[in-house]
C-alpha positions in Angstrom: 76.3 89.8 86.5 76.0 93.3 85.6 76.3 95.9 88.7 76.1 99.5 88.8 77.9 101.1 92.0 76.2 104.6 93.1 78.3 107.0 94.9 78.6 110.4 95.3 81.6 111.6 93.7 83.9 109.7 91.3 87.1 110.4 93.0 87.2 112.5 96.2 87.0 110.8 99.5 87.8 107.3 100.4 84.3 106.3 100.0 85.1 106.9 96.4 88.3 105.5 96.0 86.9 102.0 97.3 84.0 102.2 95.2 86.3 102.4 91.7 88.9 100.1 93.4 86.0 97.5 94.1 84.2 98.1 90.8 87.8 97.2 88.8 88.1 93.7 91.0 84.6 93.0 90.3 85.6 93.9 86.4 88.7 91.8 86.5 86.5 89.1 88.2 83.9 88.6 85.1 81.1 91.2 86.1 80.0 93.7 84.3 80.2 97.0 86.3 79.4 100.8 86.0 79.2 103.6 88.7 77.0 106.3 88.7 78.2 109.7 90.8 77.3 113.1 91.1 80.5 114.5 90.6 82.4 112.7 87.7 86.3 114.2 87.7 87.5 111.7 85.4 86.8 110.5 82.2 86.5 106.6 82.7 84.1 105.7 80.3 82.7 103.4 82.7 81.4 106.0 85.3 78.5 108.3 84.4 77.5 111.3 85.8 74.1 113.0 86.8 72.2 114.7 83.9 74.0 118.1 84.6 71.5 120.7 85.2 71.0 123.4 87.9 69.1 121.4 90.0 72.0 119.1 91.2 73.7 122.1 92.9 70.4 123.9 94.0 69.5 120.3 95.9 72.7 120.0 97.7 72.7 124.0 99.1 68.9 123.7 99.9 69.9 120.6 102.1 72.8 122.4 103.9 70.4 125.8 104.1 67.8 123.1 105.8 69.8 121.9 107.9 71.3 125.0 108.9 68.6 127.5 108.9 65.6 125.1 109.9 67.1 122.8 112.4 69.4 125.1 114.1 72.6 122.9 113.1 75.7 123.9 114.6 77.7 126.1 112.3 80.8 124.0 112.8 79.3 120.4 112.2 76.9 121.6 109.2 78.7 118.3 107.4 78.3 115.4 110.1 74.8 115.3 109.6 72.7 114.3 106.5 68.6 114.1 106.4 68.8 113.0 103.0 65.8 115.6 101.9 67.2 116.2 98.5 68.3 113.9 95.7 67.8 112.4 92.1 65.5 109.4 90.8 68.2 107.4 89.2 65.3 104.6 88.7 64.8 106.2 84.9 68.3 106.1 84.2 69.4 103.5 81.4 71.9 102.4 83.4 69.8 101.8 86.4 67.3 99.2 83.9 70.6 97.7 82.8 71.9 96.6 86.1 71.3 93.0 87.6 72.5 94.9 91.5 72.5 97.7 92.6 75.7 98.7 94.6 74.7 101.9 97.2 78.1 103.5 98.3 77.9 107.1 100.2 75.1 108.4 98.6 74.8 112.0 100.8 75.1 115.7 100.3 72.2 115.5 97.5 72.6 112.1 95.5 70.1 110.4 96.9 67.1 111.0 99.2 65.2 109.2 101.2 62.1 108.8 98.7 64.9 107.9 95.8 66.1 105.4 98.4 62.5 103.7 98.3 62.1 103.4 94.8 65.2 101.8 94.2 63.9 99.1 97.0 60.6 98.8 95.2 62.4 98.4 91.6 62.9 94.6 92.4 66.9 95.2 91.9 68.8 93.4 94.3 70.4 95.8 96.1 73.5 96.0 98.1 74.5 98.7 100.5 78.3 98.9 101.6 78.6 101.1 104.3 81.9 104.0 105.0 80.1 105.3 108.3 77.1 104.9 110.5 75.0 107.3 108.8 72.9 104.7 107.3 71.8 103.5 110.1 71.5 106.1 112.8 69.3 109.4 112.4 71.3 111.6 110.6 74.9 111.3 112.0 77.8 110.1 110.2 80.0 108.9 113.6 78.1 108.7 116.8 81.3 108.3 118.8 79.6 107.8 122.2 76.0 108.4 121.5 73.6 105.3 121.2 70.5 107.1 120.6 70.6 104.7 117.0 70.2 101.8 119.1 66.8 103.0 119.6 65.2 105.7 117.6 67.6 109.3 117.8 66.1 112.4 119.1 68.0 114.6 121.2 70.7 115.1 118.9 74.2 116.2 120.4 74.5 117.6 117.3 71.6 120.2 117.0 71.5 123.2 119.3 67.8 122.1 120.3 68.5 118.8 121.3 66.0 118.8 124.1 63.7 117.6 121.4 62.5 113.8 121.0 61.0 114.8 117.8 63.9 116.7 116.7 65.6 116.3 113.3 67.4 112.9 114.0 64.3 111.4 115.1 61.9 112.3 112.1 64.9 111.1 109.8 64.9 107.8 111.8 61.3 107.2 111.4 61.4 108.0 107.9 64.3 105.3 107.2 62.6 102.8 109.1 59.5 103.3 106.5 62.2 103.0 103.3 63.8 99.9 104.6 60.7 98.5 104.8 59.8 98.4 101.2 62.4 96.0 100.3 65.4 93.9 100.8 69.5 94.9 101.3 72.8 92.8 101.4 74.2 95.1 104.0 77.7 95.3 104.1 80.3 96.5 106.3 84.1 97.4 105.3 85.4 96.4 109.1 84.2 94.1 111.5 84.2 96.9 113.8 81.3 98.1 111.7 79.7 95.2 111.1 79.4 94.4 114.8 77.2 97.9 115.4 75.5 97.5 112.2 74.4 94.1 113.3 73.1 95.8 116.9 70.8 98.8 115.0 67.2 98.2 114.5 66.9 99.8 111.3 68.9 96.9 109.8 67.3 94.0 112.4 65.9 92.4 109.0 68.8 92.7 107.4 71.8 90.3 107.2 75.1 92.3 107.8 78.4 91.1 106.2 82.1 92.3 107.1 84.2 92.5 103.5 87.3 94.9 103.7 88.2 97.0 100.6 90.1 95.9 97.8 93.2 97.7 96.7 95.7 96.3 94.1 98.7 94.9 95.9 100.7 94.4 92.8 100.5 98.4 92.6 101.0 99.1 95.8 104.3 97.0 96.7 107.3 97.8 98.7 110.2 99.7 96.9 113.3 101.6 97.1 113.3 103.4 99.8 116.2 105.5 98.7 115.3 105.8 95.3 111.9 107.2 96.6 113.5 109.6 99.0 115.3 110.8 96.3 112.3 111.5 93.7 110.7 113.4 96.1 113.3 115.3 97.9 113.1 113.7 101.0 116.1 113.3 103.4 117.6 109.9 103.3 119.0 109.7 107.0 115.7 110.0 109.1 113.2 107.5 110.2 110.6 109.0 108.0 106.7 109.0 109.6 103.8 109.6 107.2 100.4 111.1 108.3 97.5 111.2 106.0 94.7 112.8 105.6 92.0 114.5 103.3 92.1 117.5 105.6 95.1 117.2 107.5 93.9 119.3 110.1 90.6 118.2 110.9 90.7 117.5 115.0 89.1 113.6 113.9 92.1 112.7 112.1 94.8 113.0 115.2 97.3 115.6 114.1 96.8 117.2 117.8 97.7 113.9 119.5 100.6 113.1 117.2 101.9 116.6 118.0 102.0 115.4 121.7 103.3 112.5 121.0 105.9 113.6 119.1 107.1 116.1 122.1 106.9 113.2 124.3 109.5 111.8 122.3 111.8 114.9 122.2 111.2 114.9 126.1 112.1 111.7 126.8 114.9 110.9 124.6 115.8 113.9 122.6 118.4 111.6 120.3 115.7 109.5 118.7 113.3 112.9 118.3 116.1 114.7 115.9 116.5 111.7 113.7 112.5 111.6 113.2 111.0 113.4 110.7 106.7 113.7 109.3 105.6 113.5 106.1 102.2 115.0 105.5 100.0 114.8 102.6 96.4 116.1 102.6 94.9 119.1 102.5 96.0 122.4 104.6 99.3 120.0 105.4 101.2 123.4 105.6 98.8 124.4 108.7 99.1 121.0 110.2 102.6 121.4 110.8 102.0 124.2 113.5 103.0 122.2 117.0 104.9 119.4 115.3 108.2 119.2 117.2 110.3 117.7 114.2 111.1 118.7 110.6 108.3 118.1 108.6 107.9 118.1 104.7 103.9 119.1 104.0 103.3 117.4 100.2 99.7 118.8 100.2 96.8 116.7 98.4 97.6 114.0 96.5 95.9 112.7 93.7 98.6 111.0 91.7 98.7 107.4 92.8 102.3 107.1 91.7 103.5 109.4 94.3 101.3 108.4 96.8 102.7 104.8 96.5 106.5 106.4 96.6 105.5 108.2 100.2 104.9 104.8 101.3 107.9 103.2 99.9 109.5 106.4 101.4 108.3 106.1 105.0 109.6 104.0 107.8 105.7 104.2 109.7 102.5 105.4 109.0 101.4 107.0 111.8 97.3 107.1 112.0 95.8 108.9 114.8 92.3 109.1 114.2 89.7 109.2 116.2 87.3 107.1 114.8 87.2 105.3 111.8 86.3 102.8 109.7 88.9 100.4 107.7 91.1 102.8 106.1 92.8 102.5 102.7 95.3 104.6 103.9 96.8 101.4 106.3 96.1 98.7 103.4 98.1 100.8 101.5 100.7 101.0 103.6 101.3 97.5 104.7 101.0 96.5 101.1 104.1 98.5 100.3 105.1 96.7 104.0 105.4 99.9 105.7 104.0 99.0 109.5 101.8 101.3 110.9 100.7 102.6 114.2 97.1 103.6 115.6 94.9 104.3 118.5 92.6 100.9 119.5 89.8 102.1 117.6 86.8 101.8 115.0 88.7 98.7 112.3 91.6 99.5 113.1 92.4 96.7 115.6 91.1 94.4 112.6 94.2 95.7 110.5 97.0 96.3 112.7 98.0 93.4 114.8 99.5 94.5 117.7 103.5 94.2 117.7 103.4 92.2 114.8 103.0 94.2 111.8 102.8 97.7 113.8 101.3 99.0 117.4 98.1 100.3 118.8 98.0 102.3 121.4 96.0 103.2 123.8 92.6 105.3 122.6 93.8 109.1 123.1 97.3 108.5 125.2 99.9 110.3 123.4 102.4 108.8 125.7 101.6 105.2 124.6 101.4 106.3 120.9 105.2 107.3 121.4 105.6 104.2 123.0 104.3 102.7 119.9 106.6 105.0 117.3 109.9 104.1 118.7 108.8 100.5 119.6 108.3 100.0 116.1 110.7 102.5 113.9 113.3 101.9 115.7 113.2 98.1 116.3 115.5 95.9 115.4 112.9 93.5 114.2 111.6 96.4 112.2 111.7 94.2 108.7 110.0 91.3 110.6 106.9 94.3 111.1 107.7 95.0 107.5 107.0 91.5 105.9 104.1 90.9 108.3 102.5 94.0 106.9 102.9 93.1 103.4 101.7 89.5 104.0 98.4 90.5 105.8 97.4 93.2 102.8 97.6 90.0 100.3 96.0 87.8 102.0 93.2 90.3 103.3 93.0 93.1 100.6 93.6 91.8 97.5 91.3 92.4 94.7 90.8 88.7 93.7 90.0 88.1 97.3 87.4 90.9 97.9 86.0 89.9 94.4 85.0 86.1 95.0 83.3 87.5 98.2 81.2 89.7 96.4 80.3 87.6 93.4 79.6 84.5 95.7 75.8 83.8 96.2 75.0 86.6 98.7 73.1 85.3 101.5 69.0 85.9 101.9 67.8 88.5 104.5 66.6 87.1 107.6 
């Protein structure tokens, strides 16, 4: 079988790193696979970019400047929404006449657009669609949180400053979705059952069958270690119960730091022993910011792109902590647990799919700092912490392995209804 995955970038977002994790199981699984991106930062001879030319970079600032300028977006959530104006026939491509599938990751911010979208559909490809957020099936939002205007047809956007409009933005992208969707067939797949479950309940995919397969990550990479030994490679103290936060912008409100900063606190206020032995790794982007309001010694490691020392941070940390808001299945908490490093997380998005409550880490309750503490000392300072430990480990290979994610690709996939 010879697929070819379409994302946007090679490498940056998590999007990305599924979509080359998932395209080296495939590989190691007898398919044929190559990934097509806008934004190539490697040189993998199996991913190719774009043509570069100036029209790549012209498409993506005309569809911010539309969205922006034209619709009235909101300054500060100019990137939650997408109306996929602007993008590139990838139909003409040699690639694209080579492939058996075609494999549609996050395709925003100028890779695709809606009329590319259709084309592919009418090509006679089989396509496949796994989906990272909602975006491809509501309006033009990437999260809805609490909104179920996609359960019908948008309008009224929360998220445009004239969202007393039916026919606003959202609603004309709807609409013109619908139309695409309609030319042709898609395996529709969701990385959490979470996902799955809304993508299942949205009328722009009610001809569609929607599947739940998680991401693949390579769990004999990502394994427990020395915890000492990767203390000491990265400078790390070796006589504190280590948390680790991650993020790709460590301060973005979605990701939690605000509510781990009150839980932490809650800690020091409650039982200040246990707060001074507790100290936060964080890695992402504007990690030195992040640590404003954090109540413990932290040690900011900034972005990482290095897999190596990502995989010692996990080996190095006693929890990942993940306070997001809302999310999808993230590779940060496969990760983890692979290197059995439990994790704790707000009951939210996939997350209750990964974490199994006092078994292999804690959720707390959705936005309570105070049961989030709960869940940190519960669990670091357990004395059945290795028992959380193995359990972690054990779940990642049975649920996460690449050979396991493969085979449920490269089985039959199942005929739309």
């Amino acid at each position: 079988m010879n697929i070819l995955l379409v994302n946007t970038s090679s490498a940056t977002g998590g999007a990305a790193i599924a979509a080359r994790r998932l395209m080296n199981a495939l590989e190691k699984n007898g398919a044929t696979v190559k990934m097509l991106v806008r934004d190539k930062d490697d040189d993998d001879p199996r991913v190719i970019a774009l043509p570069p030319s100036f029209l790549l970079k012209a498409k993506f600032v005309a569809e911010r400047a539309e969205i922006f300028l034209e619709n009235r977006c909101k300054k500060h959530r100019l990137f939650e929404v997408d109306h996929a104006a602007h993008g590139t026939d990838i139909t003409k491509l040699p690639c694209f006449k080579e492939a058996d599938v075609i494999h549609l990751h996050w395709v925003n911010q100028g890779m695709l657009s809606m009329e590319d979208i259709g084309k592919i559909l009418r090509s006679g490809k089989e396509v496949w669609w796994t989906l990272h957020d909602m975006w491809p099936f509501t309006g033009i939002c990437h999260h809805a949180r609490q909104c179920e205007g996609w359960k019908h047809e948008c309008g009224n956007c929360r998220l445009l400053i004239n969202n007393g409009s039916k026919g606003d933005l959202s609603y004309r992208t709807f609409k013109k979705k619908q139309k695409v969707y309609a030319q042709g067939k898609i395996r529709v797949v969701a990385c959490s059952n979470w996902l799955a479950e809304l993508a299942r309940k949205a009328p722009l995919f009610k001809n569609f069958t929607v599947e739940s397969i998680p991401n693949p990550i390579d769990t004999t990479f990502y394994t427990p270690g020395d915890k000492i030994a990767a203390r000491k490679r990265l400078g790390l103290p070796l006589n504190k119960k280590l948390l680790l936060f991650v993020a790709y912008r460590a301060t973005d409100r979605n990701k939690g730091i605000y509510y781990l900063g009150d839980a932490l606190t809650n800690i020091q206020e409650r039982n200040a022993d246990f707060a001074a032995q507790l100290g936060l790794i964080i890695v992402g982007r504007e990690a030195e910011a992040a640590t404003v309001g954090i109540p413990c010694e932290c040690f900011p490691q900034g972005y990482i792109t290095d897999a190596e020392k990502m995989l010692l941070c996990y080996q190095a940390a006693d929890l990942l902590v993940m306070p997001t808001l809302q999310d999808n299945l993230p590779n940060t908490i496969a990760e983890a647990m692979a290197c059995g490093t439990p994790c704790v997380g707000f009951r939210v998005g996939g997350l209750p799919q990964m974490i199994a409550h006092r078994r292999n880490g804690y959720l707390a309750r959705y936005l309570d700092a105070a049961d989030f503490a709960d869940g940190i000392l519960e669990t670091a300072f357990s004395d059945g912490y290795q028992n959380y430990a193995n359990d972690a480990r054990k779940v990642a290979t049975e649920s996460y392995a690449e050979k396991v994610i493969a085979e449920r690709f490269l089985k039959s996939s199942p005929d739309s209804k």
